[in-house]
C-alpha positions in Angstrom: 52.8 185.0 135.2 56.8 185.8 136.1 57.8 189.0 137.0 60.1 190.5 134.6 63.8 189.9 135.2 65.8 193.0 134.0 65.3 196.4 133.0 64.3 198.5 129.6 66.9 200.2 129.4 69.5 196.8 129.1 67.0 195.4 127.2 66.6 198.1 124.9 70.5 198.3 124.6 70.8 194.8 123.5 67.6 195.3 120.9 69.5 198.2 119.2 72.4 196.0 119.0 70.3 193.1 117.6 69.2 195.5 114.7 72.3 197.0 113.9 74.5 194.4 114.0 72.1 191.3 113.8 71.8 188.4 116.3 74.7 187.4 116.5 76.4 190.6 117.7 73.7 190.6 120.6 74.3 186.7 121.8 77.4 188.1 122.6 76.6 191.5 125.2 74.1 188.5 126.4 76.8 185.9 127.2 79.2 188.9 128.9 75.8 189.5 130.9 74.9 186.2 131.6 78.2 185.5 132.8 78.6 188.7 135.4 75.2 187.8 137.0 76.4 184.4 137.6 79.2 185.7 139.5 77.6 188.2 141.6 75.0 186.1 142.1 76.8 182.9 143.4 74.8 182.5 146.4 71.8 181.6 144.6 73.2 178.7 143.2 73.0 176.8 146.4 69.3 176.8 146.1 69.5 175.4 142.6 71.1 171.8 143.6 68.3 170.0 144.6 67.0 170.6 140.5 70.3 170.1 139.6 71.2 166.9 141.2 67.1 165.8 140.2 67.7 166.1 136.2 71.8 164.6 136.3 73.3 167.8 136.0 76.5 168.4 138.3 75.7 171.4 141.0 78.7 173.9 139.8 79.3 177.3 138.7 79.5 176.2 135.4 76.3 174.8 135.3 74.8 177.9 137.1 76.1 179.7 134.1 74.9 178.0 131.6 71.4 178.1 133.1 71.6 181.5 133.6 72.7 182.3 130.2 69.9 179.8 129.1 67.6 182.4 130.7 69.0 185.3 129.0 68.9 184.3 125.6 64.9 182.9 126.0 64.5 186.5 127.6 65.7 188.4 124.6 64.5 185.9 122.1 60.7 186.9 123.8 61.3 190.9 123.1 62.4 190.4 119.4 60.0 188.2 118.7 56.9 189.2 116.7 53.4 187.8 116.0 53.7 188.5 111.8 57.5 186.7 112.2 57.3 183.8 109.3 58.5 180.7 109.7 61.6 181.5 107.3 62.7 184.4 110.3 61.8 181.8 113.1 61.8 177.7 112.3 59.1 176.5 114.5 58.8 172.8 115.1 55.2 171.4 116.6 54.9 168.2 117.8 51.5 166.4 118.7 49.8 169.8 117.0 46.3 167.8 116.8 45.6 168.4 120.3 45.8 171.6 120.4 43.4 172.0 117.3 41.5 169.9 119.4 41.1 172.0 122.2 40.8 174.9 119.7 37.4 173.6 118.7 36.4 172.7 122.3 38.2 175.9 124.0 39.7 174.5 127.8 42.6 175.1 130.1 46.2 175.1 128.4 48.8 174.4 131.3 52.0 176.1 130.9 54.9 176.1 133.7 58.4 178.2 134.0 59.8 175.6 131.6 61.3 177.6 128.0 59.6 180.5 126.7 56.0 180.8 127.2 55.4 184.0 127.0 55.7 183.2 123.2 52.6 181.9 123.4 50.1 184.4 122.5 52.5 185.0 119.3 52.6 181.6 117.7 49.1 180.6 117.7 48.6 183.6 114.9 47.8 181.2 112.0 44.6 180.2 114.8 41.1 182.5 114.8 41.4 181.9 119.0 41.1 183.9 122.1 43.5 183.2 124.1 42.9 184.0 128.2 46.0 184.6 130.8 45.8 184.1 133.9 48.1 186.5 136.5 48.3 187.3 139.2 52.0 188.6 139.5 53.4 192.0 139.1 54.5 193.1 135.6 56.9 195.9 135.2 55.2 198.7 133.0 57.8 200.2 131.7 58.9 196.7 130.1 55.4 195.7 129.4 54.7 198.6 127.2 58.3 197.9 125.8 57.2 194.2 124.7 53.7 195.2 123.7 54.1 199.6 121.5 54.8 197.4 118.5 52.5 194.3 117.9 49.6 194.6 120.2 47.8 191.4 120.2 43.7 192.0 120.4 43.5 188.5 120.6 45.2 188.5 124.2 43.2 188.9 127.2 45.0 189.3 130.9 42.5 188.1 133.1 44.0 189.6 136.8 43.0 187.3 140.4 43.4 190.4 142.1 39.9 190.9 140.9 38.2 188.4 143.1 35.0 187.6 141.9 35.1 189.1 138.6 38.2 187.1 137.5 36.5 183.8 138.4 33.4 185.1 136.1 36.0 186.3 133.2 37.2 182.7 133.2 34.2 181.2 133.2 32.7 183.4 130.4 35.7 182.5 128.4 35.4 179.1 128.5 31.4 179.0 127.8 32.4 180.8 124.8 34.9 177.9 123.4 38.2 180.0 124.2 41.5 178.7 125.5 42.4 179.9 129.6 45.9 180.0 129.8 47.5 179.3 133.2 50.8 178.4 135.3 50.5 175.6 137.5 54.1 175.3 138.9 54.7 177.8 141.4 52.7 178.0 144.8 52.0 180.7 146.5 48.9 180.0 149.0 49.6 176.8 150.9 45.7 176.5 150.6 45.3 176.0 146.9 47.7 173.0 146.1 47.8 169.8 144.8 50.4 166.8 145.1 52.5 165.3 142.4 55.5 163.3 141.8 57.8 165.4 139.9 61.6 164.1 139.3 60.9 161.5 141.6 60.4 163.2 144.2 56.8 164.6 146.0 56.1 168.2 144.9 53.2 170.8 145.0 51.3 172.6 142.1 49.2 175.3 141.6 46.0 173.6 142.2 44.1 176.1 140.5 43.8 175.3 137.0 43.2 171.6 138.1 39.7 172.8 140.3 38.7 175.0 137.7 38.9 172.1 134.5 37.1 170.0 137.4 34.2 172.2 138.3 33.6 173.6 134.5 34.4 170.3 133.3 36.7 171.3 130.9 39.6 169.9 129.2 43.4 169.9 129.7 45.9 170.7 127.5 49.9 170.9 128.8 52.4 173.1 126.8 55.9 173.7 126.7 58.1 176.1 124.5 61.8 175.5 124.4 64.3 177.2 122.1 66.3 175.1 120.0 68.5 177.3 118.3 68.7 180.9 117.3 65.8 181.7 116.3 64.8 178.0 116.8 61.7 176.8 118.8 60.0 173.7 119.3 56.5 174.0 120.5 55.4 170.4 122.4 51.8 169.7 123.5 50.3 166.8 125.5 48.0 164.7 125.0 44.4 166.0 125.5 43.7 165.2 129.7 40.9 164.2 131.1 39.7 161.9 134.5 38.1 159.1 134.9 38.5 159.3 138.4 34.8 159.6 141.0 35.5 162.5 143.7 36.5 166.1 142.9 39.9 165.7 145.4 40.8 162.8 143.4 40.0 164.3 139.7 42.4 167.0 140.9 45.3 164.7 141.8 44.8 163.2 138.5 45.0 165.7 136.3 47.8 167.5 137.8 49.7 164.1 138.1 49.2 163.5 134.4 50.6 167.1 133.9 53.4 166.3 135.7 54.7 163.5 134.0 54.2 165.4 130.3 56.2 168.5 132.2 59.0 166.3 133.7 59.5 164.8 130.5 60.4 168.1 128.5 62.2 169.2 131.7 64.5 166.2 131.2 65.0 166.8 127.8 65.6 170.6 128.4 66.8 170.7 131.9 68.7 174.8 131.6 65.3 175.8 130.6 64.0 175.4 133.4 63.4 178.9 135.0 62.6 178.7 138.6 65.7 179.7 140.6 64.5 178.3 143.8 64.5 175.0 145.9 61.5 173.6 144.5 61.0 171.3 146.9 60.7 173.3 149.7 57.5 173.8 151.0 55.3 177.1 151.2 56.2 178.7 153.9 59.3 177.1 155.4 
């Protein structure tokens, strides 16, 4: 999971706003935020135009704002949100719905990336009886976790943490005997070791080869997701198809599945390109 971006105190600021004043009272601290980052943050824009130039936007300020601004709203829409919210308070649109309820009844790995909001996740899935199973391994600021979490609580949410070695990698495997979803990002590397090629905006990229190895060796299925927000208080919710591999050796099951992944993820990332929300040259490899 992503490290929080901000800090409770602006983020409580712009709630209190929000319920005051309403949302759109709040959009606009957000865009007066959005925009002051952008400028004292200019430098990192140069490590943005390789995406840019990838998905046919133009590599300027402008569309450094706009990304940025992209960001902040998805951030505050994720710390307003609530499990109980209806679809009256939030319009939710789901497209190809059947395979999760699929995987529901088979429990499996559910692929999610830096692509929208997923962090919404665990609180649009309430209408499901499901366990749901995160995978981190990424610091998480207390202070805003508990600021996310002191009013809705969700029992149905389980972090499981690699920093516990072995026990992690029996937490998974427990979870997915027992028929429950493993959540997981695939798209940013971190051990050179533990990677998998792709072709992502035509160009050769690396995943997270971890999800991948474990669908392989527990012979589970894959499920990709992506939330993007549509509108205030607009999201659409788009899953894959259900992936599997037909494919002999375990190197070349791995390639598969990720490959597949990729081609559902580039095609919301085209569709959505300011939502996506890794500010760094993806392309450059681990370690360079």
């Amino acid at each position: 999971m992503s490290q929080y971006r901000g800090s409770p105190l602006g983020i409580k600021l712009i709630i209190a706003l929000y319920n005051l004043f309403g949302y759109k009272a709040a959009k606009t601290l957000i865009y007066s935020v959005a925009l002051f980052y952008a400028v004292v943050s200019h430098h990192k824009r140069q490590e943005l135009n390789s995406y840019y130039k990838a998905v046919g936007l133009t590599p300027s300020f402008t569309s450094y704002f706009k990304h940025i601004y992209a960001f902040s709203l998805t951030i505050f829409d994720r710390f307003i949100a609530k499990e109980e919210m209806s679809d009256t308070a939030l319009k939710v649109e789901r497209v190809n719905l059947e395979a999760f309820e699929t995987l529901q009844q088979t429990g499996g790995m559910l692929l999610f990336s830096h692509h929208g909001n997923w962090a919404q996740s665990f609180k649009i899935f309430h209408s499901y009886e499901i366990k749901l199973n995160i995978i981190g391994d990424e610091a998480i600021d207390e202070n805003l976790q508990k600021l996310e979490t002191a009013v809705d609580g969700n029992k149905r949410v389980n972090i499981i943490s690699l920093k516990n070695g072995m026990q992690a990698m029996l937490d998974i495997a427990r979870a997915l005997q027992n028929n429950e979803i493993v959540i997981i990002m695939v798209d940013r590397v971190k051990e050179p070791n533990k990677t998998v090629k792709v072709d992502f905006l035509n160009r050769e990229t690396l995943f997270h080869s971890g999800g991948f190895e474990i669908a392989n060796m527990r012979k589970a299925p894959v499920l990709g997701c992506d939330i993007v927000r549509t509108g205030d208080q607009q999201i659409k919710i788009e899953f894959s198809e259900i992936i599997t591999s037909s494919k002999d050796n375990k190197a070349e099951i791995i390639q598969d599945l990720a490959q597949q992944y990729a081609r559902f993820l580039e095609k919301v990332v085209r569709k959505y390109p300011l939502q996506w929300f890794n500010f760094f040259d993806f392309w450059k490899k681990p370690g360079l």
